[in-house]
N, C-alpha and C positions, 0 to 999 in steps of 0.2 A: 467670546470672553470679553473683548476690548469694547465690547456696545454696553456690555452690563454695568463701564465705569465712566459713563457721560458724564458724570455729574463732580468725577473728579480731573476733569480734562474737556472742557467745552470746545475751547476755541480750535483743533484740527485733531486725526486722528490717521493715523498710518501703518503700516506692518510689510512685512517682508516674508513669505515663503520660497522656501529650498528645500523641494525633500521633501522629510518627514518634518523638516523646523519649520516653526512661525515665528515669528515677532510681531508685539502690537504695542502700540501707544497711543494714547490718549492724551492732550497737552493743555495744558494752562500754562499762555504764553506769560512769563516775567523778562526772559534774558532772551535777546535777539528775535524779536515780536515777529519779523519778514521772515527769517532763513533758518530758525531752529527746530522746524517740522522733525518726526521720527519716524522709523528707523534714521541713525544718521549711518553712513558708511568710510571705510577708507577710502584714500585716493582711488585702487583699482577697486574697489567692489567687493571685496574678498573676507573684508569685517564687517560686522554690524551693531548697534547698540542699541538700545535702548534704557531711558532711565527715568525714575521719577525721584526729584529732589534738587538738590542744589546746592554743585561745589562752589564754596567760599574762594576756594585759592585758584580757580578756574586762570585769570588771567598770568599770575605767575607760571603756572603749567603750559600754558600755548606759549611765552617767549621763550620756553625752555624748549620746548617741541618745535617750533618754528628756527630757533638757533639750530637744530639736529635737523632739519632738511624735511621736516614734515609741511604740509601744504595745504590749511584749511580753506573750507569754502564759506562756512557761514562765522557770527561771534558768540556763537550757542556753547554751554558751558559742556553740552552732553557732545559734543563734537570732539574737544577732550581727552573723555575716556577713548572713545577706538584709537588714538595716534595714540597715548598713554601705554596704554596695553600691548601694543603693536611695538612699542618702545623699553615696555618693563615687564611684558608678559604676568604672570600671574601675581607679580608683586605692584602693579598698577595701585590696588586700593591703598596701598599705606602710605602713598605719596597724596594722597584724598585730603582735604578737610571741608566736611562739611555735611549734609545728611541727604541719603542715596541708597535706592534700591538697584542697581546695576543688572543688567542683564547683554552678555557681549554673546555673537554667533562667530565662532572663528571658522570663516568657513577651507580655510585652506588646508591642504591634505585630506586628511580623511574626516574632519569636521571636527569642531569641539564647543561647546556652551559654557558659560563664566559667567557666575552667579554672582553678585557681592553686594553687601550692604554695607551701611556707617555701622562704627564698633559698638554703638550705642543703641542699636536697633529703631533710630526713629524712623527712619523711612522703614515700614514692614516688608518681608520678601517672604511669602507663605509658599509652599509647594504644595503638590500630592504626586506620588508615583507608585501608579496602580497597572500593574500587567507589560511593566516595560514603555510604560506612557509617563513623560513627566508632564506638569501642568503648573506654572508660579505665577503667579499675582502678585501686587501691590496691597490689595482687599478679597478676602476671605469671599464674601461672594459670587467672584470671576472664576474661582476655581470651580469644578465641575464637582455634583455634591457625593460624598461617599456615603458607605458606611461608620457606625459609631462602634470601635472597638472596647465593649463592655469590660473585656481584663485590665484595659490600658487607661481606661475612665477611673476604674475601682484605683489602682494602685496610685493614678494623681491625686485621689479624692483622699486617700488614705497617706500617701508620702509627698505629696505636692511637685510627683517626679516619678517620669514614666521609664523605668527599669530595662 
């Protein structure tokens, strides 16, 4: 999936598997050009993120984060989100400003995934989950292709809203 978005992330490319989870990213370096490579992780290893976009308020977040005992490595804004999350659990997005597809692996206990985008949908987070398989992107064609549900076509076509 992550080769099919070269073109929106030239300059490095990274992912993480555990299990059955992956993570991948694709980067167009802007903010910390050396050390903001993806996946980033917590101190022990334990979370993971990735994102595509870019928190405005990034730096007010790390002195608040660094004031509570957290401990970054690089000055990448997506480093961030894992202390954030790890800090505010699933209320992390509303302290956000700025435009982001989020994707955090929490891997401690029995696992968990944390999806989040800006309120405004400019960074896109497209899914598919098909047979107990989930699959999200940034761009519609990283996702693996399905089928076209012809009831659910008809009723957008007809109510501009799938029922």
């Amino acid at each position: 999936m992550s080769a099919t978005l070269v073109h929106r992330g030239p300059d490095s490319d990274g992912s993480f598997v555990e299990g059955g989870v992956g993570l991948a990213a694709r980067r167009l370096s802007i903010i910390d050009l050396e050390g903001g490579d993806q996946p980033i992780a917590n101190e022990d290893g334990t979370v993971h993120v990735v994102q595509n976009g870019e928190i405005y308020n990034h730096g007010e977040l790390r002195r608040e984060l660094e004031a509570a005992g957290h401990r970054f490595r690089t000055r990448c804004d997506t480093e961030v989100l894992v202390h954030l999350y790890e800090e505010h659990g699933d209320d992390f997005a509303r302290r956000l400003r700025g435009m982001f597809a989020v994707a955090i692996w929490d891997g401690r206990g029995a696992g968990r995934l944390v999806l989040a985008r800006d309120r405004f949908g400019i960074k896109p987070l497209l899914y598919r989950h098909v047979d107990g398989e989930l699959a999200f992107a940034s761009e519609l064609r990283a996702l693996p292709r399905g089928e076209v549900d012809l009831d659910a076509l008809e009723a957008f076509l007809a109510f501009n809203s799938i029922p």
